[in-house]
DRENDO-1510 file (C-alpha; in Angstrom, 1 decimal, always signed):
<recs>
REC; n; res; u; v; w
REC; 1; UNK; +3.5; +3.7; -13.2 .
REC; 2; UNK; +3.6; +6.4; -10.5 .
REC; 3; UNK; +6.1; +6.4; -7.5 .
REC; 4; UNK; +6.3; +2.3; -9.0 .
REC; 5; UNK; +8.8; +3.8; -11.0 .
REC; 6; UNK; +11.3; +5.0; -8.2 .
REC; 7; UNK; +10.9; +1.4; -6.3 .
REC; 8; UNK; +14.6; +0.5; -7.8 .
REC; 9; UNK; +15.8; +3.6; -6.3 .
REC; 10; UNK; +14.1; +2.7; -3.0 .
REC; 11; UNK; +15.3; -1.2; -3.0 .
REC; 12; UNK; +18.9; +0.1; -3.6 .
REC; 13; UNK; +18.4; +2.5; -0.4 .
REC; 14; UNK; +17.3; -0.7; +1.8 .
REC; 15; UNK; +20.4; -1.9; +0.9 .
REC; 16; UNK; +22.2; -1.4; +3.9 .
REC; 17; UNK; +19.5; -3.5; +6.1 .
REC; 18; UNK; +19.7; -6.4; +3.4 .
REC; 19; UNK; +23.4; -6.5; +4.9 .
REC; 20; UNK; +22.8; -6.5; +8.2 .
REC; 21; UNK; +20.1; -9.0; +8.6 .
REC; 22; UNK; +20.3; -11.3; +5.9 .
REC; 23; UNK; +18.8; -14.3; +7.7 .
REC; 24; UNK; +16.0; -12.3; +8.5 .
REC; 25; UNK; +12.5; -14.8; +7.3 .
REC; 26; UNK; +11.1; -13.2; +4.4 .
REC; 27; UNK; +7.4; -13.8; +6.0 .
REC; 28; UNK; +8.3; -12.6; +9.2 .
REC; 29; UNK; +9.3; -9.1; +7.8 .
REC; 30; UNK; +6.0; -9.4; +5.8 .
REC; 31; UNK; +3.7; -9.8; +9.0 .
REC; 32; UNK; +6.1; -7.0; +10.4 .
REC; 33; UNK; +5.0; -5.0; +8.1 .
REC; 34; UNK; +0.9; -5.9; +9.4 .
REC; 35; UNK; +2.1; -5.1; +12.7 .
REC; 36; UNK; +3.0; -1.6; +11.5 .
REC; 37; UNK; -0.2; -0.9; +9.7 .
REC; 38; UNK; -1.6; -1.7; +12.6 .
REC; 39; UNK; +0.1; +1.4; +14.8 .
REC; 40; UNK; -0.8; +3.3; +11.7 .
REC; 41; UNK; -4.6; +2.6; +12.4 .
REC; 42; UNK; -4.6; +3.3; +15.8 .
REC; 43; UNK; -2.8; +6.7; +15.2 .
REC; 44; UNK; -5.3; +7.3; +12.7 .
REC; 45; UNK; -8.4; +6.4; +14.9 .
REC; 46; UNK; -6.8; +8.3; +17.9 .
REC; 47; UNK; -5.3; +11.8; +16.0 .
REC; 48; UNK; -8.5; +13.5; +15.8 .
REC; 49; UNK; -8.1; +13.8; +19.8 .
REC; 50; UNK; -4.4; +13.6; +19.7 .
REC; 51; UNK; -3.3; +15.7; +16.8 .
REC; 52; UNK; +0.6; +15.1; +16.7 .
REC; 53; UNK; -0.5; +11.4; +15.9 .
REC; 54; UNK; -1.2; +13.2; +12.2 .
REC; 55; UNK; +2.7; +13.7; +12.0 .
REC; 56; UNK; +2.8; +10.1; +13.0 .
REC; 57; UNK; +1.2; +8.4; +10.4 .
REC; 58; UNK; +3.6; +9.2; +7.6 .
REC; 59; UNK; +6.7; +8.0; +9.7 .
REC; 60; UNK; +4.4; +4.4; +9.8 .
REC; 61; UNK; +3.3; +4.0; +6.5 .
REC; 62; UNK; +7.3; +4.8; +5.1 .
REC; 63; UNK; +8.0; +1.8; +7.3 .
REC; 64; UNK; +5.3; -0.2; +5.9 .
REC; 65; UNK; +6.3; +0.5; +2.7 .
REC; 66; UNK; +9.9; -0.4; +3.9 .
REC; 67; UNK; +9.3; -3.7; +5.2 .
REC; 68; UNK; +7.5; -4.5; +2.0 .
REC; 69; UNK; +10.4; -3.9; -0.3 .
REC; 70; UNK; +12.1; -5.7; +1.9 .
REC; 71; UNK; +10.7; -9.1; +2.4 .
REC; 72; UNK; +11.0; -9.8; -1.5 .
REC; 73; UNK; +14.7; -8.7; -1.4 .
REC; 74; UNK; +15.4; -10.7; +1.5 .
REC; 75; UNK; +13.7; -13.9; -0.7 .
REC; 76; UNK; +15.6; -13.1; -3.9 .
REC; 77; UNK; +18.9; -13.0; -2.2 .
REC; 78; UNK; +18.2; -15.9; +0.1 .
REC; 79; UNK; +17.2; -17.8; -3.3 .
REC; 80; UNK; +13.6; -18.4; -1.1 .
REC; 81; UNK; +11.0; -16.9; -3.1 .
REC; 82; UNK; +7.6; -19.4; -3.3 .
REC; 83; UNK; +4.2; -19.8; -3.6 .
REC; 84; UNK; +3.5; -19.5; -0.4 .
REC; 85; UNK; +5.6; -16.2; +0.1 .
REC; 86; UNK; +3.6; -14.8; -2.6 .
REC; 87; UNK; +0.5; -15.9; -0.8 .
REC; 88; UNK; +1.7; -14.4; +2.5 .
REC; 89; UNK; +3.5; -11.0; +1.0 .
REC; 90; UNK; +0.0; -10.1; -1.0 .
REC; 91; UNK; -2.2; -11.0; +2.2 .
REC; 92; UNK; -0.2; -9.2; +4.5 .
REC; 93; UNK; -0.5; -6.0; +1.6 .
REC; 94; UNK; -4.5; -6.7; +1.4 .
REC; 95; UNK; -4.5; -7.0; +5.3 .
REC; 96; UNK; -2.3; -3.5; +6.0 .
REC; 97; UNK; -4.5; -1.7; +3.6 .
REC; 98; UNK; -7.8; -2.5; +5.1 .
REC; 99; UNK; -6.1; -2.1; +8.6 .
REC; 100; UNK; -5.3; +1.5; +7.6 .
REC; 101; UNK; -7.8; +2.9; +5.5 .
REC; 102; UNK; -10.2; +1.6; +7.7 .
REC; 103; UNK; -9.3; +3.2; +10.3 .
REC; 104; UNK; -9.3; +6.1; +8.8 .
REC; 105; UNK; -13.0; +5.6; +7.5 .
REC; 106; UNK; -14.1; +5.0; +11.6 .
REC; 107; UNK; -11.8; +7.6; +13.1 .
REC; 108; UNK; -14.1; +10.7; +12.1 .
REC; 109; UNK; -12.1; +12.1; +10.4 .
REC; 110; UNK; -13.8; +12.1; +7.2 .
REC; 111; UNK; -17.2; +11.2; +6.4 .
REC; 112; UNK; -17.4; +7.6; +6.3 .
REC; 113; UNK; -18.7; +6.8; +3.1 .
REC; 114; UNK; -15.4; +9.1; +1.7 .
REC; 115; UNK; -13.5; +6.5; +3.5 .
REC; 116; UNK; -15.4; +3.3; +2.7 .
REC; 117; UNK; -14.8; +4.7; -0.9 .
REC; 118; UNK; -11.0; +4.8; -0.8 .
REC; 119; UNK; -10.8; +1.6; +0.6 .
REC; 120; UNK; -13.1; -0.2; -1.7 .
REC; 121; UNK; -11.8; +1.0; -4.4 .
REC; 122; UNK; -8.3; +0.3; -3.0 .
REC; 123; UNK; -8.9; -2.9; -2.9 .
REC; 124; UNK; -10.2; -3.5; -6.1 .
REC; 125; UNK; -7.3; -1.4; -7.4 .
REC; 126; UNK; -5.3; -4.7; -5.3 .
REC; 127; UNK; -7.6; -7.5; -7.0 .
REC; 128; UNK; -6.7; -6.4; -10.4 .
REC; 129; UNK; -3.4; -6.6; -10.1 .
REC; 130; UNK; -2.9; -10.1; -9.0 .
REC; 131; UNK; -6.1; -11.0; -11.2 .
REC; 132; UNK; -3.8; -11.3; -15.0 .
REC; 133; UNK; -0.8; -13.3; -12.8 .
REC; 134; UNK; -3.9; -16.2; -11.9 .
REC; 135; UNK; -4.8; -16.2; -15.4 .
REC; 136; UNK; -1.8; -16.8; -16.0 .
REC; 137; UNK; -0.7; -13.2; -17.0 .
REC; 138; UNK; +2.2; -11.2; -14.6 .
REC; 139; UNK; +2.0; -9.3; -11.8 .
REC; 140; UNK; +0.7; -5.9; -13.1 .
REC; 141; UNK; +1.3; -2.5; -11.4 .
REC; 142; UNK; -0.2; +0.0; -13.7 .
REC; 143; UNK; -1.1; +3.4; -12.3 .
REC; 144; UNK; -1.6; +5.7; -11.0 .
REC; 145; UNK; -2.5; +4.6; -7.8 .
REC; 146; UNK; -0.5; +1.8; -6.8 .
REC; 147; UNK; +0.7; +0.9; -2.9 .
REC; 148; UNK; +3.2; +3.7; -2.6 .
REC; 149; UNK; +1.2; +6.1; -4.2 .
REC; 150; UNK; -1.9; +6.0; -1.9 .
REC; 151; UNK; +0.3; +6.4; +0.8 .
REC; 152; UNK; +2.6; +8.9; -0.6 .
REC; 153; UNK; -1.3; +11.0; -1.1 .
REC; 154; UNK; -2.4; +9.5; +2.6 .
REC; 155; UNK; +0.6; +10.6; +4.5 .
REC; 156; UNK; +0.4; +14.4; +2.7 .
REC; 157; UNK; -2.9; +14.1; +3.9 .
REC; 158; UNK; -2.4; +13.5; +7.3 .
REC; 159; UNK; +0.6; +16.7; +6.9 .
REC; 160; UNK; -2.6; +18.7; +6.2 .
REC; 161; UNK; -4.4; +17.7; +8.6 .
REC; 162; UNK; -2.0; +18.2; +11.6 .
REC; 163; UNK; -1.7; +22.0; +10.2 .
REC; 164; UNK; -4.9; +22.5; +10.6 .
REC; 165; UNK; -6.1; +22.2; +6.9 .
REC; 166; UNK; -10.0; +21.9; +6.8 .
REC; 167; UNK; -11.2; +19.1; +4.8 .
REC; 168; UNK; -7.7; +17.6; +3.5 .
REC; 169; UNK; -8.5; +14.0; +4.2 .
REC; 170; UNK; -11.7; +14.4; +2.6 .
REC; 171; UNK; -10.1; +15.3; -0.4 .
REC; 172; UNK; -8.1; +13.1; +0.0 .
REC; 173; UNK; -9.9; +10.1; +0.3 .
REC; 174; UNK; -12.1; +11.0; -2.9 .
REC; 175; UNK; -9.3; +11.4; -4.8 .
REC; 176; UNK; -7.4; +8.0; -3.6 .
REC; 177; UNK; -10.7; +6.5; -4.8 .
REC; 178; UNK; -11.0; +8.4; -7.8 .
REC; 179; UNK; -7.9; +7.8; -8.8 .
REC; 180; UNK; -7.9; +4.3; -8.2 .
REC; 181; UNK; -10.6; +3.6; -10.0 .
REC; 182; UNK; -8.7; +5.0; -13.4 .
REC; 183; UNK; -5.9; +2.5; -12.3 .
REC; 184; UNK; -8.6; -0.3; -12.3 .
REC; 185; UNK; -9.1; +0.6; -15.8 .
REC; 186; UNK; -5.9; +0.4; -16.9 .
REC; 187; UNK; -5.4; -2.7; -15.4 .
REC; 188; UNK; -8.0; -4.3; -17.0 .
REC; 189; UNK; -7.5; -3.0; -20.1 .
REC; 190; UNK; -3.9; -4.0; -20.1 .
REC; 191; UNK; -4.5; -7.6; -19.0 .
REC; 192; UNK; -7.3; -7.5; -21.0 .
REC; 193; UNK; -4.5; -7.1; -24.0 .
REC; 194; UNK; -2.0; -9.3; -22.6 .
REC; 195; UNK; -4.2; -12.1; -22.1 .
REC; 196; UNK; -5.2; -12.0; -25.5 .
REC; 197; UNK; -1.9; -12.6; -27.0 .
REC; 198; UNK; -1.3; -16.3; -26.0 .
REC; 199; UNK; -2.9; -19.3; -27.2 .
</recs>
């Protein structure tokens, strides 16, 4: 399940926020959340020639990962949740992950076929997930490279990287990709289980 797991932990933190804006449109906070992926990929296009932008990074993905807990709170307690905010909450995620990882695979950092990789595979990783839901299934989030872990991995990366660590987003993107790719597995495999059950 990975860093999944401590997401109940995490809501319970957001709390606080929950409180203070609860009129807040679910959607809005979800194309908030774009927004900041988007400052994510120009830091990460612009920290090979600015390096304090590495320490940057990490700060934007937490609040990426932030807003995204947050928009489904904000629906559950404002008794909102739809289709459509399903459709705009996993667009915006496919949307910030491409905006990010891509702009790690054209900043030069890393080669760009070690980028390409991690994205690719990312977003397979993303596919499979909402894949057994449309086939009627549920959501699945089997590991162990879900959301918060590949940028848990990116954001140590970009730490690395700011001290001066040769080759630590290479690494890193290789083993985002490798390890996504064992997460597409097991998703497969475990809607390929589930979906057998019914009718």
């Amino acid at each position: 399940m990975g860093i999944y797991g401590l997401k109940p932990a995490f809501r319970r933190s957001l709390a606080p926020l929950l409180r203070a804006f609860p009129r807040l449109s679910p959607n809005a906070v979800s194309l908030a959340a774009v927004g900041v992926a988007a400052l994510a990929a120009v830091a990460l296009l612009l920290a090979p020639q600015r390096h304090w932008l590495w320490l940057l990074v990490p700060l934007l993905v937490f609040v990426r990962l932030a807003l995204n807990a947050l928009d489904g709170m904000l629906a559950q307690a404002q008794g909102s949740s739809s289709r459509r905010g399903e459709l705009v909450n996993e667009l915006s995620d496919r949307v910030s992950d491409t905006l990010i990882l891509g702009a790690l695979a054209l900043s030069g950092a890393v080669p760009l076929v070690a980028g390409a990789a991690a994205l690719v595979a990312t977003l397979l990783v993303s596919y499979a997930g909402i894949l057994e839901k449309a086939a009627g299934g549920v959501r699945n989030y089997a590991g162990p490279m879900g959301k918060a872990d590949r940028m848990a991995l990116l954001a140590l990366g970009c730490v690395l990287a700011f001290a001066g660590i040769a080759q630590a987003l290479l690494w890193t993107c290789w083993l985002m990709a490798a390890l996504a790719l064992v997460t597409l597995a097991n998703r497969v495999r475990l809607a390929w289980g589930r979906l057998g059950e019914g009718p």
